[in-house]
C-alpha positions as CSV (number, residue, x, y, z in Angstrom):
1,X,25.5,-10.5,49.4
2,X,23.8,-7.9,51.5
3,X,20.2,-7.5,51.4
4,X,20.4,-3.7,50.5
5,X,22.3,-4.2,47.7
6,X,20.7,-7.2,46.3
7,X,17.5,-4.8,46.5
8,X,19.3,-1.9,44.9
9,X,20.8,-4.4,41.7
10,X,16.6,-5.5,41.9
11,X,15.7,-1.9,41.2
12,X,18.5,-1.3,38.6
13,X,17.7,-4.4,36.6
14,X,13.9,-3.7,36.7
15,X,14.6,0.4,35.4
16,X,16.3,-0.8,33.1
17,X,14.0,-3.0,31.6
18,X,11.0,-0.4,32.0
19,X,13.0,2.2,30.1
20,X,14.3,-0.5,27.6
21,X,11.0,-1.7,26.9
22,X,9.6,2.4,26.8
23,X,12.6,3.4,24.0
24,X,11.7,0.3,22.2
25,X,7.4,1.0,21.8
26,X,8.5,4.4,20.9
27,X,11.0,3.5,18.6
28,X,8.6,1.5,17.2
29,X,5.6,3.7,17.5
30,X,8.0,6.0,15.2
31,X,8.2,3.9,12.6
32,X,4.9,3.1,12.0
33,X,3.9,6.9,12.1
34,X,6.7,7.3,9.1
35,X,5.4,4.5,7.2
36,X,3.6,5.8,4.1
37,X,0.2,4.8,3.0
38,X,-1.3,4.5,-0.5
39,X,-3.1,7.4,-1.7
40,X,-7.2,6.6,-2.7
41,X,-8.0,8.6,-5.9
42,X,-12.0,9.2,-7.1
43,X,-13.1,8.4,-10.1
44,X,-12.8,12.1,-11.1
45,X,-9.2,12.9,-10.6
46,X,-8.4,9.2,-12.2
47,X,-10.2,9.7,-15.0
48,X,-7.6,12.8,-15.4
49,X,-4.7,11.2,-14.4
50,X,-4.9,8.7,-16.6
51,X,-4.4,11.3,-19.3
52,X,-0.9,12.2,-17.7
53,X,2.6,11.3,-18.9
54,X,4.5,8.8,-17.3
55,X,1.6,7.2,-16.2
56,X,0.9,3.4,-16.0
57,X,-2.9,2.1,-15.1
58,X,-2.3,-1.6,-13.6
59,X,-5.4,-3.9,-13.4
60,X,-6.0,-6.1,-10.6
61,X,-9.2,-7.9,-11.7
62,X,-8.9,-11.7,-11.7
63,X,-10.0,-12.9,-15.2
64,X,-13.8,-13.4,-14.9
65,X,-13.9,-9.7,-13.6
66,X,-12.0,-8.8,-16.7
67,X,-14.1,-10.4,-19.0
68,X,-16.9,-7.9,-17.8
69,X,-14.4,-5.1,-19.0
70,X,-12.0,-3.3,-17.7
71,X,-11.0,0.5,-17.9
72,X,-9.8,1.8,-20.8
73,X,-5.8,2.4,-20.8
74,X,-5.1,0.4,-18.7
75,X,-1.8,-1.1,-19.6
76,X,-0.7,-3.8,-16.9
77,X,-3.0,-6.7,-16.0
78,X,-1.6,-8.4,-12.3
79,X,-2.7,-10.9,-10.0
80,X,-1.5,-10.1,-6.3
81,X,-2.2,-13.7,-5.7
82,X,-0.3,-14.9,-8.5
83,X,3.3,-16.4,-8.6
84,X,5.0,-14.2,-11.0
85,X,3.3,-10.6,-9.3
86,X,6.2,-9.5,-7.6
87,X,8.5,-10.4,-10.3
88,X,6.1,-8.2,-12.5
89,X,6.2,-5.3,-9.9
90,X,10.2,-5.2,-10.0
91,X,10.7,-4.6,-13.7
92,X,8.4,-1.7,-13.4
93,X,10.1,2.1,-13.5
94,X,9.9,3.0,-9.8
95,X,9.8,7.1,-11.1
96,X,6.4,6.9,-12.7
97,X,2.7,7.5,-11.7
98,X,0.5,3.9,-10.9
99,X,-3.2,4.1,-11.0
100,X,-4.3,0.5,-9.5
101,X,-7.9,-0.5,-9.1
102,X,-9.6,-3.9,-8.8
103,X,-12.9,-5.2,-8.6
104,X,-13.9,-3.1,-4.9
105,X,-11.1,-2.0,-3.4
106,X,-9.1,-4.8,-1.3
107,X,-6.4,-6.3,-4.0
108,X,-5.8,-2.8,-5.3
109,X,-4.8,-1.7,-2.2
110,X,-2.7,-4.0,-0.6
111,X,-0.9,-3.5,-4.3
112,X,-0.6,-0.6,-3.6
113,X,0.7,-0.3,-0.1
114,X,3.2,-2.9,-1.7
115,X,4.2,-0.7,-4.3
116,X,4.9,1.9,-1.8
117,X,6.6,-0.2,0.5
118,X,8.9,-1.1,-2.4
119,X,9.9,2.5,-2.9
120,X,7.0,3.2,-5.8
121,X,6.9,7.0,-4.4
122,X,3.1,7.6,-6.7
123,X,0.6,4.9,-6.5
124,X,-2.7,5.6,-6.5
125,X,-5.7,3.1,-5.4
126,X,-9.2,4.4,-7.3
127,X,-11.4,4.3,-4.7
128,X,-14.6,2.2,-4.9
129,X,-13.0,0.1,-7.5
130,X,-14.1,-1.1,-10.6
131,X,-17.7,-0.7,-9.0
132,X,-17.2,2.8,-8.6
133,X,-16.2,3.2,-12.0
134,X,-18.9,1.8,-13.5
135,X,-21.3,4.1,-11.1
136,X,-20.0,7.3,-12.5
137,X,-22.4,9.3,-14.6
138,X,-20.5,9.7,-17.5
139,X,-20.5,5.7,-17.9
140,X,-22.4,5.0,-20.9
C-alpha cells in the first residue's frame, strides 16, 4: 500500500471518529437538556394545593420522623428505601397532582424526579421539607 493513501484512509478513520464522537455528546447533551426535573413548591402554594382535586400528598418520612407528625392530608406514607416503593408508585394514577415532602428535602426529591421519570407529569417536592413546614408562621 502506498504511503499517501495509507495517510489519507489515517485521516478518514480519525474524521470520522471526531465527528462520531461530536454527534454522540450532542446527542447526548440533547437529552439531558429535555429531561424534566421535579418542580420545588413553598410552603404557601402547598398548603393550597393540597386543597385541589385530584390531588395526592405522599409522605416520605421514615417512621421515627412520623411519629413527630406528619402533615395533615397526607394520604400515602412511602419509603424510597423500601422494597415494596416502586411497586407502590406503579399502582398510583399517573393523571393526578403529587405533593411529596420528607423530613429536609433529599428522599422527597429523588421521589420525585422518579415519579417524573416514570411519566408522573405533576409532582411537586415542598421545599425545605417537613422542617420548613413546621417553620411557617401559621404553625401553631
Amino acid at each position: 500500500m502506498k504511503t499517501s493513501t495509507l495517510i489519507a484512509l489515517v485521516i478518514i478513520f480519525s474524521l470520522t471518529n471526531i465527528f462520531g464522537c461530536v454527534s454522540n455528546t450532542q446527542n447526548q447533551f440533547e437529552a439531558s437538556a429535555q429531561k424534566t426535573t421535579f418542580q420545588h413548591i413553598d410552603v404557601k402554594n402547598f398548603e393550597q394545593k393540597i386543597q385541589e382535586p385530584n390531588t395526592v400528598v405522599i409522605d416520605m418520612l421514615i417512621p421515627s420522623e412520623v411519629a413527630d407528625g406528619y402533615i395533615k392530608g397526607t394520604t400515602i406514607f412511602a419509603d424510597i428505601n423500601g422494597s415494596d416503593f416502586e411497586k407502590q408508585i406503579q399502582t398510583l394514577d399517573k393523571s393526578k397532582t403529587y405533593l411529596v415532602y420528607c423530613r429536609s428535602v433529599a428522599r422527597s426529591s429523588k421521589a420525585s424526579q422518579y415519579m417524573l421519570d416514570k411519566g408522573f407529569g405533576n409532582a411537586y417536592k415542598l421545599s425545605g421539607g417537613m422542617l420548613g413546614w413546621k417553620a411557617r408562621p401559621e404553625n401553631p
